[in-house]
BALONU-817159 format. One record per residue: residue in three letters; z, y, x of N, C-alpha, C, CB in turn. Coordinates in steps of 0.05 Angstrom, whole numbers, padded with zeros to 5 digits, always signed. Each point is the difference from the previous one (the first is absolute). Glycine has a CB too. Layout:
! BALONU-817159
ALAZYXZYXZYXZYX ...
END
This chain:
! BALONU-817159
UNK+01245+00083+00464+00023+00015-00010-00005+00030+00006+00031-00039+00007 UNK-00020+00058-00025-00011+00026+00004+00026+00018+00013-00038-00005-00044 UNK+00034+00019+00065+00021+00013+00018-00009+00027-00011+00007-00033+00048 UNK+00012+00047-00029-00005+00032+00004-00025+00010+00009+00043+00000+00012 UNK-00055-00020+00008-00021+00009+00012-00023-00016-00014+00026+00013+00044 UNK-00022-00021-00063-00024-00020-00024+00009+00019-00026+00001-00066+00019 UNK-00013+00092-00028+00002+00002-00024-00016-00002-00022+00023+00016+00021 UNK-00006-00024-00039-00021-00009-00022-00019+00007-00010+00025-00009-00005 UNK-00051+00002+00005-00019+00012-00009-00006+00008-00026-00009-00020+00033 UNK+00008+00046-00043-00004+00006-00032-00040-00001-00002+00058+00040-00009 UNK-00069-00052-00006-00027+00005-00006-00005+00025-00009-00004-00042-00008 UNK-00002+00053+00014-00017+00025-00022+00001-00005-00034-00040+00005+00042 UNK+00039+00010-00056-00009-00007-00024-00027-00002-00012+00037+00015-00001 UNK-00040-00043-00006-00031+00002-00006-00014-00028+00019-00001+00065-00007 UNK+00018-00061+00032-00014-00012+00016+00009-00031-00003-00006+00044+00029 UNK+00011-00058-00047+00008-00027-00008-00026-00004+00003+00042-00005-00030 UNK-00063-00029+00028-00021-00001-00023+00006-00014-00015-00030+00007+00018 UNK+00011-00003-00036+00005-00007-00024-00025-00002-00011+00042+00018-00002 UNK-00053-00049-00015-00016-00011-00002-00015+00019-00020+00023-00045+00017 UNK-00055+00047-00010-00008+00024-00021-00023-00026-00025-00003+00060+00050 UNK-00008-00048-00071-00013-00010-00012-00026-00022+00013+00021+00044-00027 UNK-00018-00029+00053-00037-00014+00015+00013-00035+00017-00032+00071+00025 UNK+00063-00069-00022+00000-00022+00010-00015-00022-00009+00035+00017+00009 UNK-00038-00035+00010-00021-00024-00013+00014-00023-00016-00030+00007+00042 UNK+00049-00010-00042+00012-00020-00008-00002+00008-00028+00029-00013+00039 UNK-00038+00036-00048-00001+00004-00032-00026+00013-00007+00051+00005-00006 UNK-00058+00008+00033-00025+00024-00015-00030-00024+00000+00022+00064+00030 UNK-00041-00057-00049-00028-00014-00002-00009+00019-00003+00000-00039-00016 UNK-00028+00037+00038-00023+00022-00001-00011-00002-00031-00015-00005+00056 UNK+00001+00031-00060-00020+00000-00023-00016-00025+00005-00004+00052-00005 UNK-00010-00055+00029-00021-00021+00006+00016-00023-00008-00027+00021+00039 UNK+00043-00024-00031+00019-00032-00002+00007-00013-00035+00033+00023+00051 UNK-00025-00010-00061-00003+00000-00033-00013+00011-00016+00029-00005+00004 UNK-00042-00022-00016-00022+00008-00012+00001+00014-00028-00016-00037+00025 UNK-00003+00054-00033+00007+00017-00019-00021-00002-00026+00023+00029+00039 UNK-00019-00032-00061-00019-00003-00018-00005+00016-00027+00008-00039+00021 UNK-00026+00050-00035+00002+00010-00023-00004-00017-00014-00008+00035+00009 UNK+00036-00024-00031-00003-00013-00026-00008-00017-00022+00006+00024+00018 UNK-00029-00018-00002-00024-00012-00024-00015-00023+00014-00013+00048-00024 UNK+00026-00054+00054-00010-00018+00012-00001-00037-00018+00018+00040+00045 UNK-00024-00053-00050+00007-00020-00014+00021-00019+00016-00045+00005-00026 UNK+00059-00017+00016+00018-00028+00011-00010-00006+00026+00006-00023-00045 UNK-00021+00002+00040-00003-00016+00021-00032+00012+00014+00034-00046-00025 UNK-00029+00069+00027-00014+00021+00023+00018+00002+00019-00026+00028-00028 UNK+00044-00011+00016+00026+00001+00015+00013-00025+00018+00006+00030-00039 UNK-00017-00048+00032+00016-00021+00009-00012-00020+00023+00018+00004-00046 UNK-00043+00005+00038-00022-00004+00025-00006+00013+00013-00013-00018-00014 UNK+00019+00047+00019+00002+00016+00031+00029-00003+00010-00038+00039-00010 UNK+00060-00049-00012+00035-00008+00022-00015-00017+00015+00051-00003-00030 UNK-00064-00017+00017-00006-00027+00024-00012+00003+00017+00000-00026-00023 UNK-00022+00043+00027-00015+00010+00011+00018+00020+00023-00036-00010-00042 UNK+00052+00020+00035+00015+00019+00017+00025-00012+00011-00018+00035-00027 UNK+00020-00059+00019+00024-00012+00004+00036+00019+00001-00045-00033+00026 UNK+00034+00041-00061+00028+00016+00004+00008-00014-00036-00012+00061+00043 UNK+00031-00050-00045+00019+00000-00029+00004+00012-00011+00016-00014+00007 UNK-00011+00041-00006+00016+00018-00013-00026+00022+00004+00059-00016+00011 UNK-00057+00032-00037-00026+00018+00006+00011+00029-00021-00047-00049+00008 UNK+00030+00061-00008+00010+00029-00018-00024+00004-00024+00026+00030+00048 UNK-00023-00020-00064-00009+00002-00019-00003+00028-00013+00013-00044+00003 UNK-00033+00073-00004+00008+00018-00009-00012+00000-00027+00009+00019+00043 UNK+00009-00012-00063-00015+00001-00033-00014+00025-00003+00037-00026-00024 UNK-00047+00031+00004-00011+00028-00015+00015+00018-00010-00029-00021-00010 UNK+00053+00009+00007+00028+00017-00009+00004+00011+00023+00024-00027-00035 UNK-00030+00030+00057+00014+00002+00025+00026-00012+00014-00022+00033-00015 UNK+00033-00050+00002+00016-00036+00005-00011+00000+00025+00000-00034-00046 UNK+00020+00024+00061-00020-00015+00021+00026-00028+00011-00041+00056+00023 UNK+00032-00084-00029+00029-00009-00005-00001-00023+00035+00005+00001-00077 UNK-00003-00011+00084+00001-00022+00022+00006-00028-00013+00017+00035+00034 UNK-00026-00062-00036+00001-00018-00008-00002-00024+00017-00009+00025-00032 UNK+00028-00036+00031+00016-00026+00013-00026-00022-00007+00064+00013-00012 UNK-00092-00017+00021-00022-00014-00009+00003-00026+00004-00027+00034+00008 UNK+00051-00044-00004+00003-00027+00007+00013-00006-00025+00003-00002+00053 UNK+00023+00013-00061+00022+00004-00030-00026+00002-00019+00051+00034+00016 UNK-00077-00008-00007-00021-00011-00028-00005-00014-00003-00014+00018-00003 UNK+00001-00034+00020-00015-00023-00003+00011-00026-00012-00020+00020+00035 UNK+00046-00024-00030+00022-00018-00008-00008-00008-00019+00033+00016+00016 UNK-00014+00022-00030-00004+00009-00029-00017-00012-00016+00009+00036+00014 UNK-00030-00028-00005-00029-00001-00015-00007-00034-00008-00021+00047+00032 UNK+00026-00059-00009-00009-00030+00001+00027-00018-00019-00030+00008+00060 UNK+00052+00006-00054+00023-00011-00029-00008+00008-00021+00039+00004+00019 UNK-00058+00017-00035+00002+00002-00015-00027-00005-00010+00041+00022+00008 UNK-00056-00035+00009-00024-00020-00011+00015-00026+00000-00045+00024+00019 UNK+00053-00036-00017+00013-00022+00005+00024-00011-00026-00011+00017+00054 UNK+00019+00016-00058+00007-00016-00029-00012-00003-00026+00031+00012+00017 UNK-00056+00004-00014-00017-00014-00016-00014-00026-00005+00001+00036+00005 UNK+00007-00058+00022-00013-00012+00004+00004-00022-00028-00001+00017+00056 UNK-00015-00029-00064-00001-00023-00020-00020-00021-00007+00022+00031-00014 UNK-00004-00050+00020-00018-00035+00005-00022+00000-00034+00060-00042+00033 UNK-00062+00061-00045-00013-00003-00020-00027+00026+00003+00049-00025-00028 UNK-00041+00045+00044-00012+00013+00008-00011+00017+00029+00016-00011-00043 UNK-00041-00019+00054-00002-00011+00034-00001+00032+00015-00037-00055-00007 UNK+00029+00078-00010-00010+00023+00018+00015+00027-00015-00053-00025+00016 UNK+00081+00016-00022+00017+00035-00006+00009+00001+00026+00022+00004-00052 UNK-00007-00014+00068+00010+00006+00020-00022+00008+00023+00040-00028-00018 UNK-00063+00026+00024-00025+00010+00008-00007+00032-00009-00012-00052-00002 UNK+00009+00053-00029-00007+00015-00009+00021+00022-00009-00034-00034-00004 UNK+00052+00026+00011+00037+00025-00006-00014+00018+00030+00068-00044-00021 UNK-00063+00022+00046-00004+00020+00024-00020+00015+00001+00018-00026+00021 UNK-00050+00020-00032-00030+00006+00004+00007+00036-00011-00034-00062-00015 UNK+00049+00052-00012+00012+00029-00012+00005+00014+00018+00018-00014-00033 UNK+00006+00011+00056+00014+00015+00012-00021+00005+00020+00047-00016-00013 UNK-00053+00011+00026-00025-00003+00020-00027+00021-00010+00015-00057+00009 UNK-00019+00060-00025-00015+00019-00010+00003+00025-00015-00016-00035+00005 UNK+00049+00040+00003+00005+00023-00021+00007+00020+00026+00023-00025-00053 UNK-00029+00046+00049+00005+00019+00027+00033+00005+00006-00049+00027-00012 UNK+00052-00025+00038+00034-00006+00009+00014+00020-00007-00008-00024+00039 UNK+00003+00046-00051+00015+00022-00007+00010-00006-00027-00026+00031+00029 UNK+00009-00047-00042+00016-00012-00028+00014-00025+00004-00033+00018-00029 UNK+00025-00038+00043+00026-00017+00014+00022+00004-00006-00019-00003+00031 UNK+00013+00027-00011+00038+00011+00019+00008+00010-00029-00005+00027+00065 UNK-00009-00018-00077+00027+00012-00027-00003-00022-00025-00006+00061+00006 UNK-00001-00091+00004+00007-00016-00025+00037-00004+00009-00060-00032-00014 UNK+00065+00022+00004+00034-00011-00001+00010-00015+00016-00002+00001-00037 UNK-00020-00024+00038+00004-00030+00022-00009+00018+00026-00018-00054-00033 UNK+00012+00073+00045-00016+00009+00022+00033+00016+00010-00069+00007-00019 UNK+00074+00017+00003+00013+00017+00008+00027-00001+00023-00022+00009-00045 UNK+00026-00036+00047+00025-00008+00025-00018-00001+00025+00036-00034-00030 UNK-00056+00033+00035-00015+00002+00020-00011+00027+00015-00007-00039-00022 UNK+00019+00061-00001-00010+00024+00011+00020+00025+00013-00035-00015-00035 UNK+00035+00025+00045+00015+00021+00012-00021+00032-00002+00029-00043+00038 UNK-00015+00065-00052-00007+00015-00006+00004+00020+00018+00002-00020-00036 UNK-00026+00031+00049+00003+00019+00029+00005+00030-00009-00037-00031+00029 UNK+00067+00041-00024+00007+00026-00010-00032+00021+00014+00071-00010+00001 UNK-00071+00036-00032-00026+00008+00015+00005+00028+00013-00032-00027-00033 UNK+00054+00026+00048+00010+00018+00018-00008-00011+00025+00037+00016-00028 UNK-00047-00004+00053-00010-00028+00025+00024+00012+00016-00065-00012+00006 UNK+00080+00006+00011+00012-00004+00022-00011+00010+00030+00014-00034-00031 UNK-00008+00057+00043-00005-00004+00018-00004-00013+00023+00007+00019-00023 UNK-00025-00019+00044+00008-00026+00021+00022+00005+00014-00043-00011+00010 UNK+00056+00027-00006+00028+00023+00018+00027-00009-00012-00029+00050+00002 UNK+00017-00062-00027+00029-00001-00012+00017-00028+00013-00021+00024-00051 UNK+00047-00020+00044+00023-00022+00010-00006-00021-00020+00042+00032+00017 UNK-00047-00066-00006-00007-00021-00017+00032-00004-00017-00046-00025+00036 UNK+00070+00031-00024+00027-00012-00011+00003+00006-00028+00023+00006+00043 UNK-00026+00014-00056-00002+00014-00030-00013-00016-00011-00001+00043+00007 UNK-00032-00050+00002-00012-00020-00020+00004-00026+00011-00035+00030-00015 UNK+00046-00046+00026+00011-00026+00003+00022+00002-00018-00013-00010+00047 UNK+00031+00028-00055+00022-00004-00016-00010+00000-00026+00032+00020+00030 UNK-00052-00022-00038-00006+00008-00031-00008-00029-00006-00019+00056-00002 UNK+00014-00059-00016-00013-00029-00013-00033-00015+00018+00023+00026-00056 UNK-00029-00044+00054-00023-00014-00001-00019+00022-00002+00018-00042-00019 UNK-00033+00059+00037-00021+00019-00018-00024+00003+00028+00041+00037-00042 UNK-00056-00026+00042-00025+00009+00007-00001+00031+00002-00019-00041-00023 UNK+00011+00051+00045-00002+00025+00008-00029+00016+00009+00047-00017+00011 UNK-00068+00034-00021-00018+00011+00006+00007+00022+00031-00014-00010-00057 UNK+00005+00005+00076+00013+00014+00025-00031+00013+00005+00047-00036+00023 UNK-00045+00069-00021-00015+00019+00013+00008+00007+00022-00011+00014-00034 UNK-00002-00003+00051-00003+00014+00030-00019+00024+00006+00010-00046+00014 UNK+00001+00066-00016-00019+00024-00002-00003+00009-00028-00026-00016+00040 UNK+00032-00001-00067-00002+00005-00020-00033-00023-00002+00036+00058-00002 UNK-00035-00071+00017-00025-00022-00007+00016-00025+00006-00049+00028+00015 UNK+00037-00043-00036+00019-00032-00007-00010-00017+00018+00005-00001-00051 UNK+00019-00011+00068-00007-00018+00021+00010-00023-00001-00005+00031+00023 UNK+00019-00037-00042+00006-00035-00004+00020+00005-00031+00004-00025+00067 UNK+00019+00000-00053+00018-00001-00024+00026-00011+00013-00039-00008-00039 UNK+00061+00010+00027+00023-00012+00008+00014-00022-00017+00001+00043+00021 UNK-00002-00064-00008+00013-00021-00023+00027-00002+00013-00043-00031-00019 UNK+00066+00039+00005+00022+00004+00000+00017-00013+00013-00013+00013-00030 UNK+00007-00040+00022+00022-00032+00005-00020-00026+00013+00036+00011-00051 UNK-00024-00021+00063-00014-00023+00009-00002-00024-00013+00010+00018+00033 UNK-00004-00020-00062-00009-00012-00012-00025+00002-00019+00041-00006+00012 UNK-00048+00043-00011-00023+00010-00005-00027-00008+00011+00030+00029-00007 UNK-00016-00018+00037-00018-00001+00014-00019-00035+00004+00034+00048+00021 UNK-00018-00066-00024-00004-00025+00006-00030-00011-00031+00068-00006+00029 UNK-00057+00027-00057-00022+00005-00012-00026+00000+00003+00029+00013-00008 UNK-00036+00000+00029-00021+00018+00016-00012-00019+00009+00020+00041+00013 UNK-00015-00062+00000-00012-00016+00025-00013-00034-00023+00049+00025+00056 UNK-00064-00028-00033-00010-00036-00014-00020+00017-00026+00061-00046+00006 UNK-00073+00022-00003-00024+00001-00030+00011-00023-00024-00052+00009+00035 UNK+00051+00003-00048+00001-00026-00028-00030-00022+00007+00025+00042-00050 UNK-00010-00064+00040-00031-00013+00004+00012-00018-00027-00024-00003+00065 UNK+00000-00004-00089+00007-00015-00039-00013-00019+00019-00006+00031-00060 UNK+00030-00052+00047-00014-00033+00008-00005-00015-00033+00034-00009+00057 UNK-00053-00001-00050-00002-00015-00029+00010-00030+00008-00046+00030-00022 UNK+00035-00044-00003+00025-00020-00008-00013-00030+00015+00017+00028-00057 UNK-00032-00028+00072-00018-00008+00019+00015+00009+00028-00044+00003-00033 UNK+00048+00004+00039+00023+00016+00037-00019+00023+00017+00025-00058+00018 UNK-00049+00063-00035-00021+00014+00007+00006+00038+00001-00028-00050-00022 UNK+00028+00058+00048+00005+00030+00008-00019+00014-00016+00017-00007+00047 UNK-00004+00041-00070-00027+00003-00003+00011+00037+00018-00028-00041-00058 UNK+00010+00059+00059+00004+00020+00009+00007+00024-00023-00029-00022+00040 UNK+00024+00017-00070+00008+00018-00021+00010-00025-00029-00042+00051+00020 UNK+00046-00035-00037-00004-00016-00024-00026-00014-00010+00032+00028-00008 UNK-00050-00010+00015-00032-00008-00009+00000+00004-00031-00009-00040+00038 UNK+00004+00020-00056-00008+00007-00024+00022-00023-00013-00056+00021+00007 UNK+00077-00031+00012+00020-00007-00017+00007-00041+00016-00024+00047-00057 UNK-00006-00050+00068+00007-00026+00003-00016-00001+00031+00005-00021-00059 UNK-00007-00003+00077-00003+00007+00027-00023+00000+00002+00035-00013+00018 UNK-00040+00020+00006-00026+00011+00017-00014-00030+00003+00022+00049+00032 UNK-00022-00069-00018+00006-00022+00005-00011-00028-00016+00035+00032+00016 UNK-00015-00027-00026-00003-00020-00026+00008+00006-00033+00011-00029+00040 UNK-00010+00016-00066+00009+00010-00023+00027+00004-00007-00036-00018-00010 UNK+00053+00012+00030+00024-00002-00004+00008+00034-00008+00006-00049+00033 UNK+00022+00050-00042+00012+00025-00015+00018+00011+00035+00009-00023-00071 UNK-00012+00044+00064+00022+00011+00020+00031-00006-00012-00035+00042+00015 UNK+00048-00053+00007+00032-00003-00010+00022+00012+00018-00015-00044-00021 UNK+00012+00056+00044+00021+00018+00018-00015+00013+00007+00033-00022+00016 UNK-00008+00037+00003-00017+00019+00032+00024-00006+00022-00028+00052-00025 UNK+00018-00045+00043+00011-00003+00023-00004+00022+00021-00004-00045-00014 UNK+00015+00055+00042+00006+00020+00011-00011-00018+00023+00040+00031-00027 UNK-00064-00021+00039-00014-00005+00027+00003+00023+00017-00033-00029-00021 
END
């Protein structure tokens, strides 16, 4: 209880804290997410996530785009939409829908139609590391470029449902229960079977 001789303490102004962009619960090093050009193909990309055992990776275009993509939501994507090609009259479209996707570089991917819910578009203004995280937690689902010194030292994923993006590797199982580490050329590593999911290792 506060007396005469207990008075209330006023803080300074300023002196609250207050969670900055670098907290960990949201910030990823440059090193930590992996980053790829454009022109990288499909399932390149998809074999250094596994390899890195991550998900979510960045992508800078030639436009100067540089977008962040939910690589688990791709992969989904990609593998639903070999899959509806699939047809008991024709043993190798659903093979050969993905082989497509798998060999077309990921910067054209992300801007087909079926891709675009997977991507988050990184404003190309960067964020200081100094700055207050509360402003960008209130904004939508997004991805943040964070400098320090005026040199880029990670990124800020906003929400923790973002962030949860980021983590685990996709691993395409074909229709056999067989793990593969990318798409490959559409059907598994393994055996002849077609790729038919993914899953989050």
């Amino acid at each position: 209880m506060t007396t005469a001789r207990d008075p209330i303490r006023v803080l300074p102004y300023g002196a609250i804290h207050m969670p900055t962009v670098l907290s960990p619960e949201h910030f990823v090093s440059l090193e930590d997410l992996p980053q790829f050009d454009g022109r990288t193909v499909f399932r390149k990309v998809f074999s250094e996530l596994n390899r890195r055992g991550r998900s979510g990776f960045v992508v800078a275009s030639a436009n100067g785009v540089t977008r962040y993509v939910k690589g688990m939501e791709l992969a989904e994507a990609a593998v639903k939409l070999a899959g509806s090609k699939h047809d008991q009259f024709l043993p190798n479209a659903r093979a050969d829908a993905l082989r497509q996707v798998s060999d077309t570089a990921v910067g054209q991917v992300l801007d087909m139609e079926w891709a675009k819910s997977s991507v988050l578009v990184i404003p190309a203004t960067p964020v200081d590391s100094s700055a207050d995280a509360a402003p960008l937690q209130n904004a939508a689902d997004a991805v943040f470029a964070i400098v320090q010194l005026q040199r880029p030292v990670g990124w800020f994923l906003n929400h923790e449902v973002v962030m949860q993006t980021s983590t685990g590797k996709p691993v395409f199982v074909c229709e056999n229960g067989h793990d593969n580490p990318d798409s490959d050329h559409g059907s598994c590593y393994y055996c002849p079977g077609d790729i038919v999911s993914v899953k989050r290792v």
